[in-house]
C-alpha positions in Angstrom: 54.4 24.2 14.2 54.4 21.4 11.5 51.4 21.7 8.3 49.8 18.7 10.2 49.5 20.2 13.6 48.5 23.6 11.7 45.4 21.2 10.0 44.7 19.9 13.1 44.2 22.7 15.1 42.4 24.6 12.1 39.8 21.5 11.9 39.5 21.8 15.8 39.0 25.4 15.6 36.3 24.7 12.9 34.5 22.1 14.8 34.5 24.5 17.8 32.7 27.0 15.9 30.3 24.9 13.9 29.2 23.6 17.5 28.9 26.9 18.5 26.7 27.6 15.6 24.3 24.9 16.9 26.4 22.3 14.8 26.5 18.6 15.8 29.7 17.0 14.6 29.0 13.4 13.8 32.5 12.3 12.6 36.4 13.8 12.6 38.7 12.3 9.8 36.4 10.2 8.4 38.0 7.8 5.8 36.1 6.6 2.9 37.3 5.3 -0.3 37.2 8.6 -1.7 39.7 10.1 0.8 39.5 11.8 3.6 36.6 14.0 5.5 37.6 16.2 7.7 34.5 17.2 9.3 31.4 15.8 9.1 28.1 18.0 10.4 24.7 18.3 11.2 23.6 21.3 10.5 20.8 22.7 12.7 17.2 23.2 11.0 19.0 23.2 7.4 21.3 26.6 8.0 24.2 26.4 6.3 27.0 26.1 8.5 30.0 27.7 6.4 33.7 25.1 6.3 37.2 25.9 5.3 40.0 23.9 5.3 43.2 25.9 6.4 47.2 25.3 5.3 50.4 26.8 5.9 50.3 27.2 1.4 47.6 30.2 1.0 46.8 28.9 -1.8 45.6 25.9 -0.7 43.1 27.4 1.7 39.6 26.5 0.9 36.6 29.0 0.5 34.0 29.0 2.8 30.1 28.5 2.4 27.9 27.5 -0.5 28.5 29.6 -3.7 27.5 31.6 -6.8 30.1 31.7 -9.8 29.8 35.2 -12.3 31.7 35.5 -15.0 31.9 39.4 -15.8 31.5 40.3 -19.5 32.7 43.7 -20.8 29.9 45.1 -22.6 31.7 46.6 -25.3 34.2 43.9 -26.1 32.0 41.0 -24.9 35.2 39.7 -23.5 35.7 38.2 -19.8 36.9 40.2 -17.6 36.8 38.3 -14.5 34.6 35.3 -12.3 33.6 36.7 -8.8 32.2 34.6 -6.1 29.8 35.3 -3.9 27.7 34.0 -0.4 25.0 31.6 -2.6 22.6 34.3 -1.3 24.3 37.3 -3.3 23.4 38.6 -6.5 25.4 40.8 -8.9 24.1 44.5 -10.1 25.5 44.9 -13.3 23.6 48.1 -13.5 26.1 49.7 -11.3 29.7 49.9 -10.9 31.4 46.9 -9.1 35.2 47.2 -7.5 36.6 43.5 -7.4 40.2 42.5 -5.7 42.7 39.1 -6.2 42.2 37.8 -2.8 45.8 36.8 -2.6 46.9 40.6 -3.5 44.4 42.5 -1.6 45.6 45.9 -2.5 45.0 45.0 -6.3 41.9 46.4 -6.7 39.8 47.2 -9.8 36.4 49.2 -10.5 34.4 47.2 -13.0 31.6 48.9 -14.7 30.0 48.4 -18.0 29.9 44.8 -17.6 27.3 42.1 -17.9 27.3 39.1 -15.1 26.2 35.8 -16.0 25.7 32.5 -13.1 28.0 30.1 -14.7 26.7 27.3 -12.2 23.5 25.8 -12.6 21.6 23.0 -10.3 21.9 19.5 -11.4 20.0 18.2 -8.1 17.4 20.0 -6.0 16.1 17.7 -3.8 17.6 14.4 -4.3 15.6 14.9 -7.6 17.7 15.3 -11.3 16.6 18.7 -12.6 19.0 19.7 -15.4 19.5 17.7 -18.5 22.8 17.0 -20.1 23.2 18.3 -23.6 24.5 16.5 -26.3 28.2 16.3 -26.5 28.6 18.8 -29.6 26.8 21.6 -27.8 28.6 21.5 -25.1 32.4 21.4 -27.2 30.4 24.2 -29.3 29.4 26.3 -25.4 33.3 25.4 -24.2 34.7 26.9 -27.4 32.7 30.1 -27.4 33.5 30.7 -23.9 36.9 30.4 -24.7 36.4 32.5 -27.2 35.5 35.2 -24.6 39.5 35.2 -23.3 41.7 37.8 -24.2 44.4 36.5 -26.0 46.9 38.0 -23.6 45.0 34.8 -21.2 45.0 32.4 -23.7 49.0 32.5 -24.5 51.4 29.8 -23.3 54.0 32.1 -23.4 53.9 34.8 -20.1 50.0 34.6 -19.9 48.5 37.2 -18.5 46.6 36.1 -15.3 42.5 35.8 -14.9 41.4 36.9 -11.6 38.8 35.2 -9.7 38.0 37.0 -7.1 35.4 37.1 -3.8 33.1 39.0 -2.9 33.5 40.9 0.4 30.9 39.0 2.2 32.2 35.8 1.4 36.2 37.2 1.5 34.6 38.4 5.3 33.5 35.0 6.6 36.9 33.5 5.1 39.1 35.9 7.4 36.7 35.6 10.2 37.1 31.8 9.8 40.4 31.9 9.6 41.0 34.4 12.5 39.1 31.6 14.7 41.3 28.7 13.5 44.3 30.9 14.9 42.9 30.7 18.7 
C-alpha cells in the first residue's frame, strides 16, 4: 500500500468514526487557498469530536483532540524538564509524582517529581470575541529569552544536543492508539 492510499483509507476510517460519534461530515478534501482539509465536521451539540491525520512516517502522525501544553519545571534547578500534553480537560498535580514517556520510545519512561507545571498556552479567542492582549514586542523577546534560559545547556548545544521530550499524557496517548487502531480496519 502506497502513503496516499494509507491517507486515504486513514481519513475514511476517521470519517467513519466521527459519524459514528454523531458527526456530520460536510466536506472531504476540501481545497482552499490555504491548502488542503481533510475533513470537515459538524460536531453534534458542541462535543468535541477528536481528529488525527495518519502517515506511513510516525512522526508525521498528528495528535488527536483539543489540548493543554505544561512545561514541567524542576523545583530545585528551575530548569525544564519536559512539556506534557494533555486531553484539554486534564490538569497536572504537581503535588505528586508524575511518570512521563517519549511517545515514539514507549519503553522510555521517567518518574517526575519535585516539579512545578505551568499552561504554556493561553486563549486568544473565546467566543469569536479577542480576549488576550499582545504585549509589547520587548516583553515578549525579554519572556522568550528567559524561557530559554530554562534549557539545559546539554539542549541548547548545536553540537550532539541532548533531546527535549514532549510527551502525552495517557489519556490523550489512549485516544491516539484507539484512533489509529480504527484507521487500520
Amino acid at each position: 500500500m502506497n502513503r496516499a492510499e494509507t491517507g486515504h483509507r486513514g481519513e475514511a476510517a476517521a470519517a467513519r468514526w466521527y459519524q459514528k460519534q454523531g458527526a456530520q461530515l460536510l466536506a472531504h478534501n476540501y481545497h482552499t487557498r490555504m491548502g488542503e482539509l481533510d475533513l470537515v465536521l459538524r460536531e453534534p451539540d458542541g462535543t468535541i469530536v477528536p481528529k488525527i491525520k495518519v502517515s506511513e512516517n510516525v512522526e508525521k502522525i498528528t495528535i488527536p483532540h483539543f489540548k493543554k501544553v505544561y512545561r514541567l519545571y524542576g523545583r530545585d534547578t528551575g530548569k525544564a524538564i519536559a512539556d506534557y500534553i494533555t486531553v484539554h480537560d486534564e490538569t497536572v498535580d504537581d503535588t505528586k509524582g508524575l511518570t512521563i514517556f517519549d511517545p515514539m520510545a514507549t519503553w522510555k519512561r521517567k518518574d517526575v517529581y519535585n516539579f512545578e507545571a505551568r499552561e504554556l498556552l493561553v486563549p486568544i479567542f473565546k467566543n469569536g470575541k479577542r480576549v488576550y492582549d499582545c504585549p509589547p514586542l520587548e516583553e515578549i523577546k525579554a519572556y522568550c529569552a528567559q524561557q530559554v534560559d530554562t534549557l539545559w545547556d546539554e539542549v541548547k548545544r548545536f553540537d550532539y544536543p541532548h533531546k527535549y521530550y514532549v510527551d502525552l499524557s495517557d489519556k490523550l496517548w489512549d485516544i491516539q492508539q484507539c484512533l489509529l487502531r480504527t484507521s487500520q480496519m
